[in-house]
KEFI-419875 format. One line per field, with one value per residue (C-alpha): residue number from 0; residue in three letters; x, y, z. Coordinates in nm, 4 decimals. Example, Ala and Ser with C-alpha at 12.3 -4.5 7.8 and 13.67 -1.06 7.14 Angstrom:
lumdren	c(0, 1);
mikol	c(ALA, SER);
px	c(1.2300, 1.3670);
py	c(-0.4500, -0.1060);
pz	c(0.7800, 0.7140);
//
This chain:
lumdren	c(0, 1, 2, 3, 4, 5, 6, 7, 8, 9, 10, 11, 12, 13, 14, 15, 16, 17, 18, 19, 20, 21, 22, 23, 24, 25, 26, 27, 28, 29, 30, 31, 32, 33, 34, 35, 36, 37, 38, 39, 40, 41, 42, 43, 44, 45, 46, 47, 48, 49, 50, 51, 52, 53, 54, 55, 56, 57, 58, 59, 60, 61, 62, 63, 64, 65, 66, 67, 68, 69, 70, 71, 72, 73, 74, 75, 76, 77, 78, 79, 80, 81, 82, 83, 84, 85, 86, 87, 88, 89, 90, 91, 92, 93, 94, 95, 96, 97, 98, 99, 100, 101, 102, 103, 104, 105, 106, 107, 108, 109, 110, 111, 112, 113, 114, 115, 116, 117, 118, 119, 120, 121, 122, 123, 124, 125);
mikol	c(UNK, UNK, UNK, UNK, UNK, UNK, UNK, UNK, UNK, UNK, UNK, UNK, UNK, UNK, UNK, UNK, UNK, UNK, UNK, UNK, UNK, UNK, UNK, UNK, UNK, UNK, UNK, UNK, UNK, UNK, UNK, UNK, UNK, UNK, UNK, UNK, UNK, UNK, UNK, UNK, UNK, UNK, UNK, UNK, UNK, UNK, UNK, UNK, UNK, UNK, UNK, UNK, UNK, UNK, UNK, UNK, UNK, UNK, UNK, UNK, UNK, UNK, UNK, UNK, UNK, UNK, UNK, UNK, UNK, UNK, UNK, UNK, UNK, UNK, UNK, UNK, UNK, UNK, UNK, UNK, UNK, UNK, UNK, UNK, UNK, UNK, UNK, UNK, UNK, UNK, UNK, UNK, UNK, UNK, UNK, UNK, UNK, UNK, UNK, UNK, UNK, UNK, UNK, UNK, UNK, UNK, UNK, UNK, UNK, UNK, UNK, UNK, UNK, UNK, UNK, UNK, UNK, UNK, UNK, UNK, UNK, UNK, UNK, UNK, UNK, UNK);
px	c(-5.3110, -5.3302, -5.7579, -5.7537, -5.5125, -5.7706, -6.0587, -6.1975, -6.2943, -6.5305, -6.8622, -6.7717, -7.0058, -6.8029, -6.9365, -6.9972, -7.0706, -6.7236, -6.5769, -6.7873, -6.6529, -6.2596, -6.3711, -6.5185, -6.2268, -5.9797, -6.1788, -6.2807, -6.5862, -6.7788, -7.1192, -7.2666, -7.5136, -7.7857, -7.9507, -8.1586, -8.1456, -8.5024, -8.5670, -8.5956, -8.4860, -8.1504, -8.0934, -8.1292, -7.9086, -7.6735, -7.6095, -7.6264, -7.3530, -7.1399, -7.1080, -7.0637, -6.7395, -6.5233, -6.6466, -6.5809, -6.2653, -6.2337, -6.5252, -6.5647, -6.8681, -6.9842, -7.2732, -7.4007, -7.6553, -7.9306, -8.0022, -7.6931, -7.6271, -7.9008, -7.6853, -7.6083, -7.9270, -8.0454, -7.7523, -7.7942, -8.2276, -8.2410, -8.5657, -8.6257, -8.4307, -8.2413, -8.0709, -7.7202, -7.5742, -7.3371, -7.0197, -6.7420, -6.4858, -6.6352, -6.9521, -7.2877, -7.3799, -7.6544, -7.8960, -8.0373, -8.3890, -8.5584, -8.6094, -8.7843, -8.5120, -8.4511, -8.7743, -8.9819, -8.9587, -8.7543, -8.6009, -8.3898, -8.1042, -7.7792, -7.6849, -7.9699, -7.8343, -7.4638, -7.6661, -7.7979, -7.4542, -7.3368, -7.5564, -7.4393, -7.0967, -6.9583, -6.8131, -6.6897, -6.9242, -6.9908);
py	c(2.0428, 1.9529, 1.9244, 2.2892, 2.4033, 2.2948, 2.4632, 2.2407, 2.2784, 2.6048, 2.6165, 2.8640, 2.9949, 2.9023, 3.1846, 2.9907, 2.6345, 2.6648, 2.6674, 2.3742, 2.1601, 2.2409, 2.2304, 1.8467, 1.7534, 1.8205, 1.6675, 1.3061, 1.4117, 1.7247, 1.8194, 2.0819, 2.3345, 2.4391, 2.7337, 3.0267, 3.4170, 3.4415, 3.0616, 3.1144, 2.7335, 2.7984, 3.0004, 2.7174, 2.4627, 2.7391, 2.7288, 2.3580, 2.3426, 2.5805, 2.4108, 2.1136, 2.1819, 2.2964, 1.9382, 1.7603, 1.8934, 1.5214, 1.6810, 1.9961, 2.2247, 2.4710, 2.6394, 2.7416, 2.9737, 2.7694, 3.0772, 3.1372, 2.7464, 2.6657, 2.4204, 2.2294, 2.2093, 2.0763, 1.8567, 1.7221, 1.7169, 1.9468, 2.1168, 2.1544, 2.4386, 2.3870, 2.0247, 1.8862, 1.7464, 1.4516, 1.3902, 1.1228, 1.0844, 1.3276, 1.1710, 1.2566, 0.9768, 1.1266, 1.3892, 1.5844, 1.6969, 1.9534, 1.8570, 1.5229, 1.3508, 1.5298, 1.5033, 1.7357, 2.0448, 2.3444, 2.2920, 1.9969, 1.9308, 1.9424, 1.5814, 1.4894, 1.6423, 1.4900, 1.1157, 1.1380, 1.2692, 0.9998, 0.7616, 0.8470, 0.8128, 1.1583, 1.2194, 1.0202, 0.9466, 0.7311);
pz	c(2.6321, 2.2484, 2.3389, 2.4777, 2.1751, 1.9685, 2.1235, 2.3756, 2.7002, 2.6106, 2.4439, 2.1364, 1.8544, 1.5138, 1.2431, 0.9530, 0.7613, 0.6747, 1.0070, 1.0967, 0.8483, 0.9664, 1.3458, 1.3186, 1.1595, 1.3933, 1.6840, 1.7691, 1.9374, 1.8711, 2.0415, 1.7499, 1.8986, 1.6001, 1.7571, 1.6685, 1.8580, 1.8790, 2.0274, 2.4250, 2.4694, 2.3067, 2.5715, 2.7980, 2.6556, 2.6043, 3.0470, 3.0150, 2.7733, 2.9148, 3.2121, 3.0587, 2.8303, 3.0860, 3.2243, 2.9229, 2.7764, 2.5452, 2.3769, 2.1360, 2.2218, 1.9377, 1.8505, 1.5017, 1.3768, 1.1875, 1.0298, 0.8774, 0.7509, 0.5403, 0.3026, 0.6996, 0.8490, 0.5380, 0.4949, 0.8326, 0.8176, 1.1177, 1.1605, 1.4712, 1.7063, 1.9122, 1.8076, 1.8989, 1.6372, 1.7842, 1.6259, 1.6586, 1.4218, 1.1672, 1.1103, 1.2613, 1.5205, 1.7019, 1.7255, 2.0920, 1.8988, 2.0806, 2.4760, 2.4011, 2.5586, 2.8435, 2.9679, 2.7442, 2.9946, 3.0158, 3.3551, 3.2786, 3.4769, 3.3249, 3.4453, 3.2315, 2.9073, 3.0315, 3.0920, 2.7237, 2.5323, 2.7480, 2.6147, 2.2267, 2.3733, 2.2598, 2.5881, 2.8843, 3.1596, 3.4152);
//
């Protein structure tokens, strides 16, 4: 209950930098979406990720225009859309660049993308 009260359980879009900063901090883990409207492969994590935070409700799943946080994607050296920022306890632990990890094609499974957040340890799996 207190996860869902505090927005897990959905993949959400959070409007600006500011929100980002106030959404991390509430959560212990936080999977950070940096997309981009016009980047076809966005859309593509965007299923994977949907699916997988009503799977993963100990984990916060947002998405962020890159566009619109230029002082955050420098911050956090992202340069390359989409990336997941991986969070735990406020502090950025990980990074999903691109689809290198997931096998370097579009149709990924998303039991690949869980096996790999896994892997950082951002949300439970076995």
């Amino acid at each position: 209950k207190e996860w869902l009260s505090k927005g897990h359980g959905e993949y959400r879009e959070i409007p600006s930098e500011r929100d980002f900063f106030q959404e991390v901090k509430e959560s212990k883990n936080v999977v950070c979406h940096f997309y981009r409207d016009t980047t076809f492969r966005c859309q593509i994590m965007d299923k994977h990720l949907t699916v997988l935070a009503k799977k993963h409700i100990e984990t916060k799943f947002l998405k962020l225009n890159a566009e619109k946080s230029p002082f955050l994607c420098e911050r956090l050296r992202i340069k390359v859309i989409p990336t997941l920022a991986l969070i735990k306890d406020g502090k950025t632990h990980d990074y999903v660049v691109g689809f290198t990890d997931l096998g370097n094609t579009d149709d990924f499974t998303t039991e690949t993308l869980e096996w790999r957040l896994g892997c950082a340890d951002v949300i439970n799996y076995r």
